[in-house]
Biotite code that builds the C-alpha atoms (Angstrom):
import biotite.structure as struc

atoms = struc.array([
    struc.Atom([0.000, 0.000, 0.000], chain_id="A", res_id=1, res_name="UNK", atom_name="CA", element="C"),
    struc.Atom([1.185, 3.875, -0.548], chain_id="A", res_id=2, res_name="UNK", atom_name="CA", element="C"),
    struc.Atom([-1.591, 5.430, 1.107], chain_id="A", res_id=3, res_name="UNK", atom_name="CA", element="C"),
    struc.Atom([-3.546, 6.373, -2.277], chain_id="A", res_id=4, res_name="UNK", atom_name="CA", element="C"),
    struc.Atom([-3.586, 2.219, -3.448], chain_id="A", res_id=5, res_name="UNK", atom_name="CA", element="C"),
    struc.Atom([-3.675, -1.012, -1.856], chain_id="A", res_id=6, res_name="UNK", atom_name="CA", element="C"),
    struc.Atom([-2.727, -3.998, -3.934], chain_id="A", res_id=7, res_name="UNK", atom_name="CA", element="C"),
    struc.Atom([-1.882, -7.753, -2.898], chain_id="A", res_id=8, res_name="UNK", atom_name="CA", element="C"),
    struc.Atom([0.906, -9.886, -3.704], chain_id="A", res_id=9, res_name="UNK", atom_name="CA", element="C"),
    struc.Atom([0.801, -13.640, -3.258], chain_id="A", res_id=10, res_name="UNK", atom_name="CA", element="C"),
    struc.Atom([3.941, -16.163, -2.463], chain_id="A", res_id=11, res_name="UNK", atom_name="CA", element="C"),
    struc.Atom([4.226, -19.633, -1.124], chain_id="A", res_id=12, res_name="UNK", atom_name="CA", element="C"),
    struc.Atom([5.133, -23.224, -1.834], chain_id="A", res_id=13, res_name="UNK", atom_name="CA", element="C"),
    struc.Atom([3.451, -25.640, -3.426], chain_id="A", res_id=14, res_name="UNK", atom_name="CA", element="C"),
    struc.Atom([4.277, -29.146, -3.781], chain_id="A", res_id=15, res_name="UNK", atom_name="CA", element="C"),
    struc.Atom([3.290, -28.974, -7.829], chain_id="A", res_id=16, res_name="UNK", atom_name="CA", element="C"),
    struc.Atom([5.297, -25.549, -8.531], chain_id="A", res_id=17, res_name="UNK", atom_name="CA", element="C"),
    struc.Atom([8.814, -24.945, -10.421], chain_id="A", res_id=18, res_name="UNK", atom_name="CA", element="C"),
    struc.Atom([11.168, -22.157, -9.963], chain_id="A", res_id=19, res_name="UNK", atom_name="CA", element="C"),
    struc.Atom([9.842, -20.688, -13.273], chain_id="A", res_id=20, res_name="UNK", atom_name="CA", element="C"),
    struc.Atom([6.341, -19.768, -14.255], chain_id="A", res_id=21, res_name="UNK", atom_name="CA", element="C"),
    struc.Atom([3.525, -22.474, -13.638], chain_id="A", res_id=22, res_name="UNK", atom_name="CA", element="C"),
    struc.Atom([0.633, -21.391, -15.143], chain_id="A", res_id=23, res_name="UNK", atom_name="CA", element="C"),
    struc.Atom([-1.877, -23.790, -13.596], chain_id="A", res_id=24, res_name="UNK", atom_name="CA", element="C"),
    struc.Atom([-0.698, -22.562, -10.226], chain_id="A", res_id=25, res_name="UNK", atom_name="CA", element="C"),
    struc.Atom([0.943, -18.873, -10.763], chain_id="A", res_id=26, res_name="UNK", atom_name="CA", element="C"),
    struc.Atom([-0.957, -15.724, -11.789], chain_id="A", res_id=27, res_name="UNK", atom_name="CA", element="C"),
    struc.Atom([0.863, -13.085, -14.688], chain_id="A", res_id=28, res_name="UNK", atom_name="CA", element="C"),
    struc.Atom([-0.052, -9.418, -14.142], chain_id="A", res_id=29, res_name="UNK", atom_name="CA", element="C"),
    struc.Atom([-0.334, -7.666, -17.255], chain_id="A", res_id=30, res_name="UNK", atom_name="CA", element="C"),
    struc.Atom([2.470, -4.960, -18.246], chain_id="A", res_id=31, res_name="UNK", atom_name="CA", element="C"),
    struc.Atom([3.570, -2.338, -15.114], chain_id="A", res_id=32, res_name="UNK", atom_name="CA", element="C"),
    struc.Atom([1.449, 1.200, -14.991], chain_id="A", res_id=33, res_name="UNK", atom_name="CA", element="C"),
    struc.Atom([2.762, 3.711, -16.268], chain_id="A", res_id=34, res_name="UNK", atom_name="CA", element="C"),
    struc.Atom([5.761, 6.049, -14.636], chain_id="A", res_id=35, res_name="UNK", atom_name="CA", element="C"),
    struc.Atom([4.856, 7.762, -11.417], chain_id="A", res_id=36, res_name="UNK", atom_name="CA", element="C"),
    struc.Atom([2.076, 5.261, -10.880], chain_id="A", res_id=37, res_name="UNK", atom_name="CA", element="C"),
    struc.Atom([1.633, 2.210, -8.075], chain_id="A", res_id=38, res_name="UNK", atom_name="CA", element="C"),
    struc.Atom([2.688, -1.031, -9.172], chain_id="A", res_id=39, res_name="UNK", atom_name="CA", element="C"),
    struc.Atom([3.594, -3.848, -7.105], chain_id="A", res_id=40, res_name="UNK", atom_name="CA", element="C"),
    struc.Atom([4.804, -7.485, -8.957], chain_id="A", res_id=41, res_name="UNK", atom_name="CA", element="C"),
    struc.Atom([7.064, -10.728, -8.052], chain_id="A", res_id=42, res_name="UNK", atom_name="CA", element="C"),
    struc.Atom([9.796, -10.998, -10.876], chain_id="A", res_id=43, res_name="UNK", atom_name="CA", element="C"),
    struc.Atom([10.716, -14.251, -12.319], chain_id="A", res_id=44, res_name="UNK", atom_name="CA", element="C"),
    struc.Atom([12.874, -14.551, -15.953], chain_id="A", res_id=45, res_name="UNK", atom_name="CA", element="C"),
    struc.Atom([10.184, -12.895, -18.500], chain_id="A", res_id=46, res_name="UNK", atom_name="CA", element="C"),
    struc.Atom([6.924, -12.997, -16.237], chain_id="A", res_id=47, res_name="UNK", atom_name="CA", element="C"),
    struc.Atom([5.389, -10.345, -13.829], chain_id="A", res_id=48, res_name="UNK", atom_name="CA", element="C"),
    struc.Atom([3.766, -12.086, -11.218], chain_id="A", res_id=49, res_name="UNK", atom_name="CA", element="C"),
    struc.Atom([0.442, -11.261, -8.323], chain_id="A", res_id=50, res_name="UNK", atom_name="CA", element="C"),
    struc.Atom([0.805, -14.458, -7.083], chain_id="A", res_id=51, res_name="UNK", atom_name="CA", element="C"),
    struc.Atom([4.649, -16.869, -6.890], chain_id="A", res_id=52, res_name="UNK", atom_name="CA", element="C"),
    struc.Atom([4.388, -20.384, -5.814], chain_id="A", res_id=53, res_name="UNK", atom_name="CA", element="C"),
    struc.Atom([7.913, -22.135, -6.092], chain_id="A", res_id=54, res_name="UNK", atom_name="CA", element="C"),
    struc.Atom([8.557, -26.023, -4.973], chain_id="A", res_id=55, res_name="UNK", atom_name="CA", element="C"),
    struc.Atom([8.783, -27.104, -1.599], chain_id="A", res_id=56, res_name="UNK", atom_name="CA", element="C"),
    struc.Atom([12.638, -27.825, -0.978], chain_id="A", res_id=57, res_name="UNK", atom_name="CA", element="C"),
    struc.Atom([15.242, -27.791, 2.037], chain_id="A", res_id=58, res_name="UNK", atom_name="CA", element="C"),
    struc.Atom([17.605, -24.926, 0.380], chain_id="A", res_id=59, res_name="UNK", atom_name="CA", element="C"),
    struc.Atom([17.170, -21.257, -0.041], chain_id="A", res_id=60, res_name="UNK", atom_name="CA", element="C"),
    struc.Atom([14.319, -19.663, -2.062], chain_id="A", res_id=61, res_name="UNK", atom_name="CA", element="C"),
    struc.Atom([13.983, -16.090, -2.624], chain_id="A", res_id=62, res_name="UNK", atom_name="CA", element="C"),
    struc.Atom([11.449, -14.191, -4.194], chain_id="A", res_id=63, res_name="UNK", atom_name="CA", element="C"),
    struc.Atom([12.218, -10.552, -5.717], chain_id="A", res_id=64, res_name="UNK", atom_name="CA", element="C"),
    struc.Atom([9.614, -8.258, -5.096], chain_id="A", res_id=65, res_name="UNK", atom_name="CA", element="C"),
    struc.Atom([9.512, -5.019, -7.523], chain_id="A", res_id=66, res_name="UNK", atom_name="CA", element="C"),
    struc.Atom([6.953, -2.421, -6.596], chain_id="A", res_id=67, res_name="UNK", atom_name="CA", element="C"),
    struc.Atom([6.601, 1.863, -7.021], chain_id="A", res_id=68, res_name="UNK", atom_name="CA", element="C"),
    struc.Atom([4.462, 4.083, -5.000], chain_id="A", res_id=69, res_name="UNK", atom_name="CA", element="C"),
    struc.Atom([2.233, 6.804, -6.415], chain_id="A", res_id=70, res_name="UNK", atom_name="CA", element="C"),
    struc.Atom([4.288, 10.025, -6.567], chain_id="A", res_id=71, res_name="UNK", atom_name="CA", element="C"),
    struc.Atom([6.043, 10.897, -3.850], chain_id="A", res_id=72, res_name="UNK", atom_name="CA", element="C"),
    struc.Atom([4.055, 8.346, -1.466], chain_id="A", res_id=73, res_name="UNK", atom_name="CA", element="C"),
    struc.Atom([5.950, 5.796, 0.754], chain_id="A", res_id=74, res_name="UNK", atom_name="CA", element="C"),
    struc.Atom([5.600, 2.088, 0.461], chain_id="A", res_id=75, res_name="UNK", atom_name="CA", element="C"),
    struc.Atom([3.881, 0.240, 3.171], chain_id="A", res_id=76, res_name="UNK", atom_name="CA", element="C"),
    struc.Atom([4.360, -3.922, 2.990], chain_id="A", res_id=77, res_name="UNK", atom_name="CA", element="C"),
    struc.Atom([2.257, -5.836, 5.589], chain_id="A", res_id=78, res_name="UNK", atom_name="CA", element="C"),
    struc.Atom([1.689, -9.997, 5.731], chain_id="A", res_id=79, res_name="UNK", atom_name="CA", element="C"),
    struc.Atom([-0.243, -12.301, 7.484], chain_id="A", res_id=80, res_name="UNK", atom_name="CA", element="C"),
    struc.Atom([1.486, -15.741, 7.893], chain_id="A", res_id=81, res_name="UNK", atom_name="CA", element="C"),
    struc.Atom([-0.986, -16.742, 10.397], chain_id="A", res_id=82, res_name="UNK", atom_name="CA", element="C"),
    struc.Atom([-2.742, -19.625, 8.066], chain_id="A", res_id=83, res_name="UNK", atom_name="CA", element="C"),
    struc.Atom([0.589, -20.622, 7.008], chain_id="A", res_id=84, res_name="UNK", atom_name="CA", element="C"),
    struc.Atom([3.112, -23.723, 8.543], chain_id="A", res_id=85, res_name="UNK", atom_name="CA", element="C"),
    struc.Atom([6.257, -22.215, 7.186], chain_id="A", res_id=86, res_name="UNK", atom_name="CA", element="C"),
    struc.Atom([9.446, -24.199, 8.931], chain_id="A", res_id=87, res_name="UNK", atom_name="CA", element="C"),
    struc.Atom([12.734, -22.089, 9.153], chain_id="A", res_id=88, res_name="UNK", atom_name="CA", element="C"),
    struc.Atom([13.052, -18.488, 8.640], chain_id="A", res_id=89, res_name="UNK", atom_name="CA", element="C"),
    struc.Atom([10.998, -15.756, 6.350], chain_id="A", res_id=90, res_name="UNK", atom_name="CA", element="C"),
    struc.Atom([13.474, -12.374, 5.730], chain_id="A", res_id=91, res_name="UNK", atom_name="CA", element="C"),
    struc.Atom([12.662, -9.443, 3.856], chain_id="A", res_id=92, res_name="UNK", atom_name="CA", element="C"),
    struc.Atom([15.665, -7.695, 2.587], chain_id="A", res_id=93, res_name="UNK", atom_name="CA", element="C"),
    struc.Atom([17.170, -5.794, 0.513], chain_id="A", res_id=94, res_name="UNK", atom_name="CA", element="C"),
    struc.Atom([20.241, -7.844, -0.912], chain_id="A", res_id=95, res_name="UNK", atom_name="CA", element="C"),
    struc.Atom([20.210, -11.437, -0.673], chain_id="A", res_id=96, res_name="UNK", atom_name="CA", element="C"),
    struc.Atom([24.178, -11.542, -1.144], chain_id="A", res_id=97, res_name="UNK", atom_name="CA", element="C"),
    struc.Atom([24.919, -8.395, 0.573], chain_id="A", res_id=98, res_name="UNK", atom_name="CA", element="C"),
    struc.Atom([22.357, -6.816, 3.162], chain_id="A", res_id=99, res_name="UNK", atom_name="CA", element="C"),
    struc.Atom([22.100, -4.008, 4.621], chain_id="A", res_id=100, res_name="UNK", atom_name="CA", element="C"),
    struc.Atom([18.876, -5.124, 6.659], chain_id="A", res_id=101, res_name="UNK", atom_name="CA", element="C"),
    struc.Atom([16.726, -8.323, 7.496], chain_id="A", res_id=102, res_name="UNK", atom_name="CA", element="C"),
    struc.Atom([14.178, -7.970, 9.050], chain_id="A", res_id=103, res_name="UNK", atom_name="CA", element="C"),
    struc.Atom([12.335, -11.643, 10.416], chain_id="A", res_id=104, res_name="UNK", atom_name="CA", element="C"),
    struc.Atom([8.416, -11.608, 9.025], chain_id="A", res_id=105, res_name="UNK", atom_name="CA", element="C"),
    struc.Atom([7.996, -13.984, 11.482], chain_id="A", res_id=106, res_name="UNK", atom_name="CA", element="C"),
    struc.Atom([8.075, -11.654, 14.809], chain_id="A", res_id=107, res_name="UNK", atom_name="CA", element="C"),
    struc.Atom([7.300, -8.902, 12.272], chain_id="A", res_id=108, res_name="UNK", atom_name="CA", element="C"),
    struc.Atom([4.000, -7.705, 10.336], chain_id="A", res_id=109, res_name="UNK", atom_name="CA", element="C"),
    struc.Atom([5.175, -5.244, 8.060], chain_id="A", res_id=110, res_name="UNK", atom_name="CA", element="C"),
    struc.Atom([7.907, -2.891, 7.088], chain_id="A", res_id=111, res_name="UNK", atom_name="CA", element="C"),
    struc.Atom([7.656, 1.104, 5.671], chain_id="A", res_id=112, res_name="UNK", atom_name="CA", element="C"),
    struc.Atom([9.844, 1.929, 2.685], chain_id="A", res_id=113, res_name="UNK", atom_name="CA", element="C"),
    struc.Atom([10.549, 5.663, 3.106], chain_id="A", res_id=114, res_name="UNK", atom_name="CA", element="C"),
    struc.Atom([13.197, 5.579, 0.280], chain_id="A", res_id=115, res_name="UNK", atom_name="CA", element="C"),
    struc.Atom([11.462, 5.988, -2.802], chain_id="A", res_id=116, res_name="UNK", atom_name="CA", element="C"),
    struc.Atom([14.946, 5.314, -4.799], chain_id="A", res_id=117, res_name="UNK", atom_name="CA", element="C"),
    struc.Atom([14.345, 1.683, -3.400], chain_id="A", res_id=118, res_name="UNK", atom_name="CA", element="C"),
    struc.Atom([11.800, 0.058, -5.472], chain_id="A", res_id=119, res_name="UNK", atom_name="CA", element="C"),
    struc.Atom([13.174, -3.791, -5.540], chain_id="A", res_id=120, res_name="UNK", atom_name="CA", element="C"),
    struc.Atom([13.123, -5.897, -2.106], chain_id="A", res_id=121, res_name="UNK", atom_name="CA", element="C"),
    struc.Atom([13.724, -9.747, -1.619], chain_id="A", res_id=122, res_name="UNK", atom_name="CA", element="C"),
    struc.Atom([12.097, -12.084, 0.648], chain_id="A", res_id=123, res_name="UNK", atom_name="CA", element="C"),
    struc.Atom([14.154, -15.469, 1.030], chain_id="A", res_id=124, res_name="UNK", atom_name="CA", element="C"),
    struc.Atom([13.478, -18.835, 3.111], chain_id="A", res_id=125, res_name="UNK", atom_name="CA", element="C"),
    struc.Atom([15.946, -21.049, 4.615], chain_id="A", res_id=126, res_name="UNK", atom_name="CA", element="C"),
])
């Protein structure tokens, strides 16, 4: 949400997805709105995604979240993981290889993006 729009994003496991786009289980957004306009999309290799299911499996997965406020609005991310049996640890950040936060979505509900130069955030399980 920026205040002005409110949009959902989707991610999980499921025991039928791939690491690329399953179209019996993902769901494609159509192309990004225009500059200066609120978008919000997973990114996968040549899909734009509302909703990113990848396999179940022991190692890492991250997803890359992309998203832009309306003009001049901060970005406001909030989850609920209460219907959800996640094992091991849920962190939003902002480099997977070289962070400068995590922040556990476990213990937390949502994070404010006051940077509007920072547009692309990752959320990775282990």
């Amino acid at each position: 949400a920026d205040g002005i729009n409110s949009k959902t994003l989707t991610f999980g496991m499921h025991p039928d997805a791939t690491a690329g786009f399953d179209s019996n289980i993902d769901t494609e957004l159509p192309n990004m709105a225009p500059p200066g306009g609120f978008y919000r999309r997973f990114n996968i290799p040549d899909f734009a995604l509302s909703e990113d299911f990848r396999a179940i499996q022991a190692q890492q997965t991250v997803w890359e979240m992309e998203f832009s406020s309306q003009e001049g609005q901060n970005i406001t991310l909030s989850w609920d993981l209460s219907g959800t049996a996640h094992v091991g640890t849920l962190v939003l950040t902002d480099d997977p290889q070289n962070p400068a936060f995590e922040l556990d979505m476990k213990t937390n509900n949502s994070y404010e993006v006051t940077d509007t130069s920072i547009n692309t955030l990752y959320i990775i399980s282990n």
